[in-house]
N, C-alpha and C positions, 0 to 999 in steps of 0.2 A: 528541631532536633538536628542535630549536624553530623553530618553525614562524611567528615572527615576525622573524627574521632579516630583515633588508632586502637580499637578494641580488638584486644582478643579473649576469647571466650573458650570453655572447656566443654569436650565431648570424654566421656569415658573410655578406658583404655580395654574396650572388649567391640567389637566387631557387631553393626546390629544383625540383628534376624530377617531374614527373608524367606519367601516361600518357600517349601522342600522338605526333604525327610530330614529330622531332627538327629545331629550327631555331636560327639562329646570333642570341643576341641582343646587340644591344650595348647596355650602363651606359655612358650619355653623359657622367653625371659624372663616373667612373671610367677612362673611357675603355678599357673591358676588352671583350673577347667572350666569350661559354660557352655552351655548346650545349644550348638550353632549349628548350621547348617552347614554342608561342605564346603560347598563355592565359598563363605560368606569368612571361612577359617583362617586367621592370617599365620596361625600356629600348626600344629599337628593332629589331624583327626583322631583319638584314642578309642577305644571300647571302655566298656564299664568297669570293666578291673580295673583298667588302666588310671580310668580316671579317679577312681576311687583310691588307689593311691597316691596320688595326687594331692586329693582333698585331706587323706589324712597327716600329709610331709606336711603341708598348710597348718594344717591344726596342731601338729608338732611345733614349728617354727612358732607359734603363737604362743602354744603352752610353756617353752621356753624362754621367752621373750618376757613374757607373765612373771616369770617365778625367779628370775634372773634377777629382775625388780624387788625381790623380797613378798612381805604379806604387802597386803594393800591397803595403802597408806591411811585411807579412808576405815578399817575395820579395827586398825591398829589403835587409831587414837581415840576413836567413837565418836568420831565428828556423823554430823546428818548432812542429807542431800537436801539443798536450799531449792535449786532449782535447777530447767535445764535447757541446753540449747542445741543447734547443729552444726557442725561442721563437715565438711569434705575433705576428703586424701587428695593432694595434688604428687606426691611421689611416692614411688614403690616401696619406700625406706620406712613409710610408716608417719610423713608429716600431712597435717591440717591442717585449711582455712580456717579461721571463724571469726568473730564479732569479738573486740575489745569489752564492750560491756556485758558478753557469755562469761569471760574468763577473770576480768579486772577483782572481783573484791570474794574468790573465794580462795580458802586455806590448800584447798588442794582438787586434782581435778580428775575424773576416768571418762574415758571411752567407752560406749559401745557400740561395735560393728555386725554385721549380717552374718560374720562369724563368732566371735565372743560378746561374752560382755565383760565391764570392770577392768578393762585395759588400764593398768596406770598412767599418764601420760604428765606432760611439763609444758609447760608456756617457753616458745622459745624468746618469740620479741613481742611485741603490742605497736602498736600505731593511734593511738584513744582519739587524734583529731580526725581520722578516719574511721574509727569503731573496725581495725582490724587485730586479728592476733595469729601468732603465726602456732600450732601445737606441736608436739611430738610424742609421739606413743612408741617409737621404737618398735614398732610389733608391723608385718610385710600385711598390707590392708590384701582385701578382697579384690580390688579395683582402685581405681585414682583417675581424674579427670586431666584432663588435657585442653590448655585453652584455646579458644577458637582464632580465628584468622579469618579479614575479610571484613570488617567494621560491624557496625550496628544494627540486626533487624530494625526497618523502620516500622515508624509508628505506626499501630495497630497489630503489628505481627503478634501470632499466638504464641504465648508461653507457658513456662510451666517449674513450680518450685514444689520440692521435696524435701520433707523435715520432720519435724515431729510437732506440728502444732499444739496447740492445750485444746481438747474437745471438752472436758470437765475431767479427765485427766491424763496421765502424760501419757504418751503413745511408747508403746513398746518396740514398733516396726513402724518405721519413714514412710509417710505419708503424703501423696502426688494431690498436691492444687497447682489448677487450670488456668489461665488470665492470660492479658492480654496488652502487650506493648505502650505505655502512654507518650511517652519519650524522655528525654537527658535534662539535666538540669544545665544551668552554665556552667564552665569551666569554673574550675579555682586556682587563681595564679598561686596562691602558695602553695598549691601542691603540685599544680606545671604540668601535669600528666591526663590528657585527656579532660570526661566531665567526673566529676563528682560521682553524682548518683544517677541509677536508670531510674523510673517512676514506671507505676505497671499497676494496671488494674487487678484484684486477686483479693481473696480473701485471705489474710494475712495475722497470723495468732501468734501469740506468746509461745517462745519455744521453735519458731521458723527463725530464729534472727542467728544468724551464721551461715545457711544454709544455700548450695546454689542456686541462681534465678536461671534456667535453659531456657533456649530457643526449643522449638519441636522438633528439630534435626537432635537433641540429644545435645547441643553445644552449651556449655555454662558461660552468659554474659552477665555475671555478676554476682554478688554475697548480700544477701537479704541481710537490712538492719534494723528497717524502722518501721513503720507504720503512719499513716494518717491524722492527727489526732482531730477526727470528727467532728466532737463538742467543741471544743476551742475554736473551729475555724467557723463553726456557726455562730458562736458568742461572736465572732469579731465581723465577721460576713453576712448573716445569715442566709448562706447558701450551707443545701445537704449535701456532702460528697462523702462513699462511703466504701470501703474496700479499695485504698489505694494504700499502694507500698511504696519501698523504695529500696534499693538494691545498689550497694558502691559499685560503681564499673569496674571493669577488669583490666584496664590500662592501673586504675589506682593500686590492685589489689598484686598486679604483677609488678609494679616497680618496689611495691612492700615488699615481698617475699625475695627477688631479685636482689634487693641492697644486703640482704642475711643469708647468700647465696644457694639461693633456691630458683634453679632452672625449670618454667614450668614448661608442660609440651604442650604443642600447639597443632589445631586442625580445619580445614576447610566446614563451612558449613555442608550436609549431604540432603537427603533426603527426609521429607517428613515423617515422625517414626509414630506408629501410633500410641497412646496413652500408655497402655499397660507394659507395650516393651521401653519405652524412655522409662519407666517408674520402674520395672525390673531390674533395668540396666544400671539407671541411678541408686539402686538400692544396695549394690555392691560397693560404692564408693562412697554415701553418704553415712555419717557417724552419728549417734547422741552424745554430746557431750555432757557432762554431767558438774556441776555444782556443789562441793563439799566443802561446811564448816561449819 
């Protein structure tokens, strides 16, 4: 694994939790609230009016965003939902990661986030020799990631990806699996930027392919794409290897989005966050994408 990689990696644009009495803070920039603790506040402590109107300007700003787009484009022409994928908000404005092969061969596409659902959204660019695409929903997300700084957890480091897997069926609310660092593939000179793909132990389902791959500080080093394909490598091997993924690194995924200019933000790795607050925190800025035609 090389350990000179230039990765950076995204952490969420909300402050984690720490011990203490729980208080409402509001991201003035963002114009968001989350129930933080005060030390922990990089915005302004509110009370529950307070925040509560907050939350509902949000829901405005959304519902406007929504209707401004017309009906939805999907109800309009009676197209069906094929399938589905994930993607994450890297800026405030309402843009997303995802996977080239989430978005490439449908007629039309929505969003849904921890606040709505059926967001209309647009493919802005695609990148298919890296399985990336870049979206745009136009509508201020809940949260947006911020990529890390400081290179690559090595091998073995714990991780952890959020999405909406296929259980037998589709997940209505993003769903935290656990695993655990394998390392990078080689570089690829024709893409010049760092490695390729991270590889990472985890159970990995239909429906996680967009989605980010974190460190347990909450940092995102990477976009889930692929999967393992088990049977084949025991047809041609027969060795069994099972639950491995693979996730485009975030040098590739940051010079994509950079060249259609999209500046992402970037962060130190921090502290180890536990399960349930990295998977709450992720759940603010993690989307379903959705499939229509």
């Amino acid at each position: 694994m090389s350990s000179r990689a230039l990765l950076l990696a995204a952490a969420l644009a909300l402050p984690s939790l720490t011990a203490g009495a729980a208080q409402w803070c509001h991201d003035t920039e963002r114009d968001t609230v989350a129930p933080l603790v005060a030390s922990g506040c990089a915005g302004r402590v509110v009370d529950d009016a307070e925040a509560a109107q907050v939350r509902a300007r949000r829901l405005e700003q959304i519902r406007r965003a929504v209707e401004g787009g017309g009906p939805s484009p999907q109800a309009a022409s009676g197209k069906r939902m094929m399938s589905i994928g994930t993607g994450f908000f890297i800026t405030g404005d309402g843009k997303l990661l995802s996977n080239n092969h989430v978005v490439e061969r449908c007629a039309e596409i929505s969003v849904d986030t921890a606040e709505a659902r059926g967001l209309p959204a647009r493919v802005v660019a695609t990148a298919p020799k890296v399985d990336l695409a870049l979206v745009d929903t136009a509508a201020p997300p809940p949260a947006f990631a911020a990529f890390r700084t400081g290179g690559v957890p090595p091998a073995g480091a714990d991780v952890a990806l959020v999405g909406y897997p296929n259980q037998g069926r589709a997940p209505v609310q993003p769903l935290l699996t656990l695993g655990t660092l394998l390392g990078t593939d080689r570089p690829d000179p024709a893409v010049g930027v760092g490695s390729v793909r991270l590889a990472f132990k985890a159970d990995v389902r239909h429906g996680n392919s967009g989605g980010p791959l974190f460190d347990r500080s909450g940092l995102v080093i990477g976009v889930v794409h692929a999967k393992l394909d088990s049977p084949k490598l025991y047809r041609e091997t027969g060795r069994v290897v099972v639950d491995v993924g693979f996730a485009i690194s975030a040098p590739v995924a940051a010079h994509f989005v950079e060249r259609h200019g999209v500046k992402l933000a970037g962060a130190q790795p921090g502290p180890h966050l536990a399960a349930e607050v990295l998977h709450a925190n992720a759940t603010r800025a993690v989307a379903r994408v959705n499939c229509w035609r």
